[in-house]
C-alpha positions in Angstrom: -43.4 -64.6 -51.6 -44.7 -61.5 -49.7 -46.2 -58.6 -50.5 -48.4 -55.8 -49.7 -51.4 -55.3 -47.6 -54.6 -53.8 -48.9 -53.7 -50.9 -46.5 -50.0 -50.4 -48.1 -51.6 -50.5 -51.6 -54.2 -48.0 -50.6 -51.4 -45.3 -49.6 -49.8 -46.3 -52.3 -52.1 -45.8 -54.7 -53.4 -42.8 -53.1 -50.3 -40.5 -54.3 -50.2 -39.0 -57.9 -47.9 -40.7 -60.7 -47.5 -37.5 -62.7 -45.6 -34.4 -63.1 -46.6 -31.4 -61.0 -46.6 -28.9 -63.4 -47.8 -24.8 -63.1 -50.4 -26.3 -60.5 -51.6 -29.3 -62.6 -50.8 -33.0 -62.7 -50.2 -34.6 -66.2 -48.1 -37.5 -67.9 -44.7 -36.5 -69.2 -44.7 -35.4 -72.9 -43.4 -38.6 -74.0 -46.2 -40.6 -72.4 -43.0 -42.5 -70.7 -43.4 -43.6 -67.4 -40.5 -45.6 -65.2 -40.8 -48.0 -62.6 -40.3 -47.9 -58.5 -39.2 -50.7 -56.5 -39.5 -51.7 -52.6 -36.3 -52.4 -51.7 -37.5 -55.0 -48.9 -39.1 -56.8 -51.4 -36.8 -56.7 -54.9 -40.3 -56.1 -56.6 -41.5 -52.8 -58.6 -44.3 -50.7 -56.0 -45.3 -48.8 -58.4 -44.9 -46.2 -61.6 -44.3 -42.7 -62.5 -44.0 -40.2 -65.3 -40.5 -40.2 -66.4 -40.2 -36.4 -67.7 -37.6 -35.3 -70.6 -36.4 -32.0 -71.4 -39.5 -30.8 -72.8 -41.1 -31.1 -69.8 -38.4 -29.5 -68.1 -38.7 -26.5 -70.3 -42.3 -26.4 -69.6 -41.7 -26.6 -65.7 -39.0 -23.9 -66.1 -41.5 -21.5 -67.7 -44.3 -22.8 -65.2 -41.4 -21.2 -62.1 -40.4 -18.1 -64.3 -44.2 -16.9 -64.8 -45.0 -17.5 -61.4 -41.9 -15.8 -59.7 -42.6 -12.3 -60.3 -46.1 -12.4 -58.0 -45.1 -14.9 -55.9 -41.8 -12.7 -54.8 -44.6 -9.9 -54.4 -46.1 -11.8 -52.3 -46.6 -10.9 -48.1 -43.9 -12.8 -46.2 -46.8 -13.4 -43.4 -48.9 -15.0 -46.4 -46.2 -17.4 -46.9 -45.5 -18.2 -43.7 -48.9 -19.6 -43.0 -48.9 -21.3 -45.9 -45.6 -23.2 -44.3 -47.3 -23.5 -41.3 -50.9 -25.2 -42.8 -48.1 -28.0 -44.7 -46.4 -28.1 -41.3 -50.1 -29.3 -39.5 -50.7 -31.1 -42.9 -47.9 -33.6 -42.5 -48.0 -33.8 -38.9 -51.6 -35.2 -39.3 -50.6 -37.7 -41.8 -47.8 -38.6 -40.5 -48.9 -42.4 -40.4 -49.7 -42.6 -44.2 -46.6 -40.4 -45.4 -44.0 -42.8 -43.0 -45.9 -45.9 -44.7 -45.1 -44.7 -47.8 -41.5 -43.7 -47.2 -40.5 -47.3 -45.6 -42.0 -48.9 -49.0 -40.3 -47.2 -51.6 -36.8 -46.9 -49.5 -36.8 -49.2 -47.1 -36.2 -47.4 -43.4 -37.9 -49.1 -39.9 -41.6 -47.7 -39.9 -40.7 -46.3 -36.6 -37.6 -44.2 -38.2 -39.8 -42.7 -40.8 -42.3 -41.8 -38.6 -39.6 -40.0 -36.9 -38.4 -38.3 -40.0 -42.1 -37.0 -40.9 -41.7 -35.2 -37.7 -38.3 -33.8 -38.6 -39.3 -33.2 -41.8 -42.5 -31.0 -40.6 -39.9 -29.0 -38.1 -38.6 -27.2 -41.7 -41.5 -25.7 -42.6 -42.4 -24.7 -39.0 -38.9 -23.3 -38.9 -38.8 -21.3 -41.7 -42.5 -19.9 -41.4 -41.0 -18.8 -38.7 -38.2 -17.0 -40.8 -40.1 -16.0 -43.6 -41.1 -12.5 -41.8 -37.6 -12.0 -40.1 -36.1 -11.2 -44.0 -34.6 -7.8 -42.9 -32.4 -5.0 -44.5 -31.0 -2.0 -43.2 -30.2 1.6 -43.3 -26.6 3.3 -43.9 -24.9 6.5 -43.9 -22.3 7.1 -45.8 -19.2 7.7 -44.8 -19.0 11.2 -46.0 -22.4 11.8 -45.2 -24.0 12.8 -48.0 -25.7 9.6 -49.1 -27.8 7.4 -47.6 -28.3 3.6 -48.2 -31.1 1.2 -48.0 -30.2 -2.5 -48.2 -33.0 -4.9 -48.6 -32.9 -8.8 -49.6 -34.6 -9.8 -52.5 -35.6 -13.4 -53.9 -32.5 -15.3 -55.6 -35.7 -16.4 -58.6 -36.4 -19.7 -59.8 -34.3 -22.6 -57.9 -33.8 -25.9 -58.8 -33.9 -28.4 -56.2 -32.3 -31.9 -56.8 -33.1 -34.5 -53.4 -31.7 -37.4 -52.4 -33.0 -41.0 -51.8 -31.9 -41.9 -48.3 -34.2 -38.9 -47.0 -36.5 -38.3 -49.1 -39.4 -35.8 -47.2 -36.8 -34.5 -45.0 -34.3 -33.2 -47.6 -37.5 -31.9 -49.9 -38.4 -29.8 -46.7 -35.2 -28.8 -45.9 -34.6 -27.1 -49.6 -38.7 -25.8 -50.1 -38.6 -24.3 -46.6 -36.2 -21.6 -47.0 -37.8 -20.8 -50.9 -41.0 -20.8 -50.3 -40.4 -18.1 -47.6 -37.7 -16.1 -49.5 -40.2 -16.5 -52.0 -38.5 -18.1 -54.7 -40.5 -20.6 -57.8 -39.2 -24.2 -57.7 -38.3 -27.1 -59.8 -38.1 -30.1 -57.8 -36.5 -33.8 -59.1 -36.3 -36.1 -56.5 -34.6 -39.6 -56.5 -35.7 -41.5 -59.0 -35.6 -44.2 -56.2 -37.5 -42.4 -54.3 -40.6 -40.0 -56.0 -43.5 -40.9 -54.4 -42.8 -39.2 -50.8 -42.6 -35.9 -52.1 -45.3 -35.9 -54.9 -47.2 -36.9 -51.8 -45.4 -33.6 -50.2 -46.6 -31.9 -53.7 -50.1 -32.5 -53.1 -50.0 -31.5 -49.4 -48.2 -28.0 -50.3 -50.7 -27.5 -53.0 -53.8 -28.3 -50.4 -51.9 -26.1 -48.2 -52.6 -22.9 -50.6 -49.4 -22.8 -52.1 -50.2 -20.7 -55.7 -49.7 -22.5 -59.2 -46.6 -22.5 -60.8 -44.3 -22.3 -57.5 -43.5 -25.6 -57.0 -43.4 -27.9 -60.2 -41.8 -31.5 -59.5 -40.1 -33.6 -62.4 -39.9 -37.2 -61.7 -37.3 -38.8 -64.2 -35.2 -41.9 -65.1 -33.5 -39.5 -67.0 -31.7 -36.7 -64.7 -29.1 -35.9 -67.2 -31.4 -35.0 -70.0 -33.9 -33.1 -67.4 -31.2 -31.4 -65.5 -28.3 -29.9 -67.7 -31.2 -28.0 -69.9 -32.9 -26.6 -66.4 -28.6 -25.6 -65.8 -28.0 -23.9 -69.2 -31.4 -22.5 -69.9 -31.3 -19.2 -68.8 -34.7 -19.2 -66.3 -33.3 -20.6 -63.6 -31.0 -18.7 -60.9 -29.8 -21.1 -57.9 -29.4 -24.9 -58.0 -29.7 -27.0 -54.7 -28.2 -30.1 -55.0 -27.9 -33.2 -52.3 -25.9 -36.0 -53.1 -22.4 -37.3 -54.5 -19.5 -35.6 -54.5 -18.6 -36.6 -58.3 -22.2 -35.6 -59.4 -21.8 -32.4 -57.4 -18.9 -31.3 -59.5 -20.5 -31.9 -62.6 -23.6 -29.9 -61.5 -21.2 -27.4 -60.5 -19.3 -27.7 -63.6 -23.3 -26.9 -65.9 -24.4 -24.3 -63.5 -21.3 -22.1 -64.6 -22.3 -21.2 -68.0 -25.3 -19.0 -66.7 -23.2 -18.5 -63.7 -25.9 -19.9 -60.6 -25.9 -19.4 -56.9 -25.4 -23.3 -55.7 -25.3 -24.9 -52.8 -24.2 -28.7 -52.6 -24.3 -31.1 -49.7 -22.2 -33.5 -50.8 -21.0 -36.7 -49.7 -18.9 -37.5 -46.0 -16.0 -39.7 -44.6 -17.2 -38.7 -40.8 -14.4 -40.1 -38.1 -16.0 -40.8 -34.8 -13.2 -39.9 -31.9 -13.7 -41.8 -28.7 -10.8 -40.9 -25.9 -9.7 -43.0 -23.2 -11.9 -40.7 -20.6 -15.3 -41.1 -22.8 -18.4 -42.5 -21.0 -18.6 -46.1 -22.9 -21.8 -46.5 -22.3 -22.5 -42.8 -23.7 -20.1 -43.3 -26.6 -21.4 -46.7 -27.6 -25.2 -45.6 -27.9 -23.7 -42.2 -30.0 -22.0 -44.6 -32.3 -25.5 -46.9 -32.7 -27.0 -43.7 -33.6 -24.2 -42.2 -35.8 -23.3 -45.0 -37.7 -27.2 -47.0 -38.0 -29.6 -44.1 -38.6 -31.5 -44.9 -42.0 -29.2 -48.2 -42.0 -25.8 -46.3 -42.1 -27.1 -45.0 -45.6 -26.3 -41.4 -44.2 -23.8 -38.6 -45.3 -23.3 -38.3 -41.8 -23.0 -41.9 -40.7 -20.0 -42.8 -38.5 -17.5 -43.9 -41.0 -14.6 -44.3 -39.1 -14.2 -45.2 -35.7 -11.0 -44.2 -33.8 -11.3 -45.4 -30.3 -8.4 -45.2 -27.9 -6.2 -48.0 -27.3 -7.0 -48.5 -23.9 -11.0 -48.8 -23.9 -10.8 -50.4 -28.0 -11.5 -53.8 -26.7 -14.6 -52.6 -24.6 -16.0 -50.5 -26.5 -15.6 -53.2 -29.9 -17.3 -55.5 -27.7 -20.1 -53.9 -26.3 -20.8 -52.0 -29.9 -20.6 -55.6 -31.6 -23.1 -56.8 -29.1 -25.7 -54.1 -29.7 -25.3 -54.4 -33.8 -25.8 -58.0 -33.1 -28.6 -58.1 -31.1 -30.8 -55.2 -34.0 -33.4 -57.2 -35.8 -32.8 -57.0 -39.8 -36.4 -57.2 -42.1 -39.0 -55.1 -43.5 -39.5 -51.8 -42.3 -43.4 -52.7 -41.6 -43.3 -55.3 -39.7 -42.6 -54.4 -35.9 -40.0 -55.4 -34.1 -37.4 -54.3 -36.8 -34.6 -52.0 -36.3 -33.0 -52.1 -39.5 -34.5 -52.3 -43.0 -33.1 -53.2 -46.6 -29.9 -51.3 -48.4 -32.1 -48.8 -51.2 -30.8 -51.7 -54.4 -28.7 -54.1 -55.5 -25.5 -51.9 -56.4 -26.0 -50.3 -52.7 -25.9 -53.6 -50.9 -23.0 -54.8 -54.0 -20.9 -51.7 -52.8 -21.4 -52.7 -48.9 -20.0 -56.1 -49.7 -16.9 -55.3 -51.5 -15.7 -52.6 -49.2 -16.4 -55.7 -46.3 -14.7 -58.0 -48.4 -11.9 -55.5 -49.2 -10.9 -55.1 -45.8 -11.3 -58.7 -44.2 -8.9 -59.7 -47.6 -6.5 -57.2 -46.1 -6.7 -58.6 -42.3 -9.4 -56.7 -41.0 -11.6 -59.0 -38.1 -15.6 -59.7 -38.6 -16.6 -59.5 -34.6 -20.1 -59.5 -36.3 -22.3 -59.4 -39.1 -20.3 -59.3 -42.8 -23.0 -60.9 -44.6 -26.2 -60.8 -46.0 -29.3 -61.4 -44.0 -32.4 -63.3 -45.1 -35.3 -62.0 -47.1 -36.5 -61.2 -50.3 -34.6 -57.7 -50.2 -31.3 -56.4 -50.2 -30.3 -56.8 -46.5 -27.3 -56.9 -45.1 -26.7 -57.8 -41.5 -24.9 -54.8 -39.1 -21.4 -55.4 -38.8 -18.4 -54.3 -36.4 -14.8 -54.9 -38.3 -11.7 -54.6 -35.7 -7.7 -54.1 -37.1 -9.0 -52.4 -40.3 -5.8 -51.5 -42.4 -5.1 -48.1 -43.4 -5.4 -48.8 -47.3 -8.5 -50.4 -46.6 -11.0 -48.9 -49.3 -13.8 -48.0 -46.5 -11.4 -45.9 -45.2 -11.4 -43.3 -48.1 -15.2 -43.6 -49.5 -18.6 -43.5 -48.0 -19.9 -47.2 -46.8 -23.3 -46.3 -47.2 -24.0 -49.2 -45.4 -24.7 -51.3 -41.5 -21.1 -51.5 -41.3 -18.8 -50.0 -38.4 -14.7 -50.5 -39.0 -13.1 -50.1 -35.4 -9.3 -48.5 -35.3 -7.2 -47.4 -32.6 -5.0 -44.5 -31.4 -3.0 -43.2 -28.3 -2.0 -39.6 -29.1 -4.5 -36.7 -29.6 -2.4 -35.2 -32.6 -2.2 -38.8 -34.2 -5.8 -39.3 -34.4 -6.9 -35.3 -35.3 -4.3 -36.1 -38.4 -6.0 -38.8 -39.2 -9.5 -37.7 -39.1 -8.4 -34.8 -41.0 -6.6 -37.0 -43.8 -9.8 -37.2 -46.6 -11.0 -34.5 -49.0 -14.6 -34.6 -47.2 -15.6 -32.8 -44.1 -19.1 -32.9 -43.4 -19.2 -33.2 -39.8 -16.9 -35.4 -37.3 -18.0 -36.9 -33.8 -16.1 -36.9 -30.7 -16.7 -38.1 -27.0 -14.8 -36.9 -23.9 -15.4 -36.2 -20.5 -13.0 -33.2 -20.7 -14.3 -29.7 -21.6 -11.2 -28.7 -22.9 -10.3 -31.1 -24.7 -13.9 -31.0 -26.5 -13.5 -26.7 -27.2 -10.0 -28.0 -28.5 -11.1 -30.7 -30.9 -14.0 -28.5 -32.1 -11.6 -26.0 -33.3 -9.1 -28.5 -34.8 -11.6 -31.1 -36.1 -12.0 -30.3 -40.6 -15.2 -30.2 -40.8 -18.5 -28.0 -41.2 -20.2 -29.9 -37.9 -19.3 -31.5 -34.7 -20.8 -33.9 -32.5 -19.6 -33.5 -29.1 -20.8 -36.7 -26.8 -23.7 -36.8 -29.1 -24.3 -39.4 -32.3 -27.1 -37.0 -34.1 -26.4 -33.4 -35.2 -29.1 -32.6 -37.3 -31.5 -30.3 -36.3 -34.0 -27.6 -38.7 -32.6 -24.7 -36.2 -29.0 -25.5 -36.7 -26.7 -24.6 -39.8 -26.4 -28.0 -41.5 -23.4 -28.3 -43.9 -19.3 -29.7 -45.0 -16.2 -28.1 -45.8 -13.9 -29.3 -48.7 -15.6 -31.6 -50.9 -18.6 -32.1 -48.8 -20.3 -29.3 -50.2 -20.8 -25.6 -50.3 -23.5 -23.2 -48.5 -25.5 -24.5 -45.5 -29.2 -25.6 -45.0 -31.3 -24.9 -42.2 -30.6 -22.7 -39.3 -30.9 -18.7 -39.3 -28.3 -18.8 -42.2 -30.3 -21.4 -44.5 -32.9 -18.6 -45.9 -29.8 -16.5 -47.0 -29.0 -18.9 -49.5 -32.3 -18.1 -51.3 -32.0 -14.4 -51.1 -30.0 -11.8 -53.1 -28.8 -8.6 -51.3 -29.8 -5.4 -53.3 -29.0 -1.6 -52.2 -30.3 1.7 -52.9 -28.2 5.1 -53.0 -29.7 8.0 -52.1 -28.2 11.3 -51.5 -29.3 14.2 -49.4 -29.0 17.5 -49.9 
């Protein structure tokens, strides 16, 4: 059976197993503690606290004392204290991607690359921290004047997902650490240990106690709802689910919160009969097998016109063929495990489901070797429309291949699902690009490109893929209140 190195158990062991509470580690009130498994392996890593609602009421107090000086504080001040976490992970880039591919699973090489991506939010928005402006107003019958200024939203919640776990903790700290709001953090209970490691680096960084408190749980129901209802805190950021958004949407009424949810995607990928194959082939090996297609924006559907269907299945079905399936650590391996058991269970009845409806394996459909929960890439041609990976997130190595012949035909059909995170769409003509950008449903596109994220750029869905945006010039603004004074001269 394998298992870890002295090195892995060293970084491992290296990270605090506690709550990060008003600048303090301890165990959770309960003494309870929950267990964290390497997905590679099947086996538990390691342990953490596993917090209840008391400790969320004593988190929530930690971010309500705090906020009031920490909102007073100099946006240069929190800038460079961005900046010094920025350097911070950058440095340990090495130790903090080690850690990532053992509690989730992704190639070393892809969490290396996501340390860097995850450092770009913080560089970002120390960058943004100081560029919180205002402004000044006559009014109309010019007697009064007005002076706008942005404010601090308060204490936020902050709920991360699994499948990125430093990147999506960066993404939502950034932009309130430099508004200057307090935070509650509960990360994946899949995935704690990258950002208590983030936790400690913030902390070494100079960030004050009490504005940022992390609550690993087991329990996100009992730790959550109370944070909701309680009265202390003003904004919830959530990543994940669609049907856990709504619920979370539902609880942040009563108190009536600012949120902003990135939900979950159906993202169609549009090749036309013009594309560059070669182009469009490597923007669908990126779309659809970034972090193992376990992605709200992984390629979920692939509409490739009639005429280049047959080349383009073939040559994608060779390159999904041809990736090397193990653990993240060892080198030479492009695709890792699936996070558990009901992830890779989920990949293989959507496969099943649409091969028992007609749909052709060209490769992969089954699980590959190891002690883990891996499933081979796999390229599906003549999948049905009732197919049920047509109308839910895969989550998963697996690429179903339809075809069209009419541009309306296959912009109705990318539009036909209640999600609209972002689409993907490769053509060699201008027009038609400006043209699909305008009519394509959703918060992002991808034009001749399989990647859209980027720290600088607005990330977020319409319809049920979420509400609000993250990142970009816009992301702060979702941490920040707008407040005017009247003033009138005489």
């Amino acid at each position: 059976m394998s298992t870890w190195t002295e090195h892995e158990r060293a970084v491992v062991d290296a990270v605090p197993d506690g709550l990060f509470i008003g600048g303090a580690w301890r165990p959770a009130a309960s003494g309870a503690r929950f267990p964290v498994e390497d997905p590679a392996l099947a086996r538990e890593l390691r342990t953490v606290a596993d917090a209840d609602a008391q400790d969320a009421r004593a988190a929530a107090e930690a971010a309500g004392a705090a906020q009031e000086a920490w909102a007073a504080t100099a946006p240069r001040e929190r800038g460079e204290i961005l900046r010094r976490a920025y350097e911070l992970l950058l440095e340990r880039r090495d130790d903090l991607a080690l850690l990532m591919t053992l509690e989730m699973g992704k190639p070393l090489a892809e969490a290396k690359g996501e340390v860097g991506y995850a450092a770009e939010f913080f560089r970002w928005f120390a960058e943004e921290a100081v560029r919180i402006d205002g402004g000044y107003q006559t009014s109309p019958d010019g007697k009064d004047r007005f002076v706008v200024m942005r404010r601090p939203v308060g204490p936020v919640l902050l709920i991360t997902p699994w499948n990125f776990p430093l990147a999506m903790g960066t993404r939502k700290i950034g932009p309130a650490v430099a508004a200057g709001c307090t935070m509650i953090v509960k990360p994946a209970e899949q995935t704690p240990l990258s950002l208590l490691a983030l936790a400690g680096i913030l902390r070494e960084a100079g960030l004050p106690d009490g504005v940022l408190n992390v609550l690993t749980t087991s329990r996100p129901g009992e730790v959550v709802e109370p944070l909701l209802r309680g009265g202390i805190v003003r904004k919830l950021s959530f990543t994940g689910s669609t049907a856990v958004g709504r619920l979370l949407l539902e609880q942040s009424a009563e108190q009536v919160l600012r949120v902003s949810l990135e939900l979950g995607g159906n993202a169609p990928f549009l090749v036309f009969e013009d594309a560059d194959l070669d182009r469009a082939v490597e923007g669908a090996l990126a779309a659809k097998m970034r972090n193992m297609g376990e992605a709200c924006t992984a390629a979920n559907r692939l509409y490739v016109h009639e005429s280049v269907a047959g080349a383009f299945a073939e040559c994608l079905a060779a390159r999904m063929g041809a990736l090397t399936v193990g653990r993240g650590t060892e080198p030479g391996v492009d695709v890792g495990p699936l996070i558990d058991a009901d992830g890779r269970g989920k990949v293989d009845e959507l496969v099943e489901d649409a091969v028992g409806r007609g749909a052709k394996t060209l490769v992969g459909g089954e699980h590959a070797p190891g002690d883990g929960y891996f499933y081979r890439p796999t390229v599906l041609t003549g999948v049905p429309a009732d197919a049920a990976m047509l109308h839910q997130e895969v989550f998963g190595p697996v690429a179903p291949i339809l075809t069209f012949t009419d541009e309306d035909e296959v912009v109705a059909a990318a539009n036909d699902t209640p999600y609209g995170l972002v689409s993907y769409v490769f053509t060699q003509s201008l027009e038609r690009a400006f043209r699909l950008g305008e009519r394509l449903d959703t918060g992002m596109v991808g034009l001749n490109k399989g990647v859209v994220s980027n720290p600088a750029a607005p990330f977020g869905g319409v319809k049920q893929s979420g509400l609000g945006r993250e990142g970009g010039t816009v992301g702060i603004d979702e941490f920040l209140e707008t407040r005017y004074l009247a003033m009138p001269l005489s």
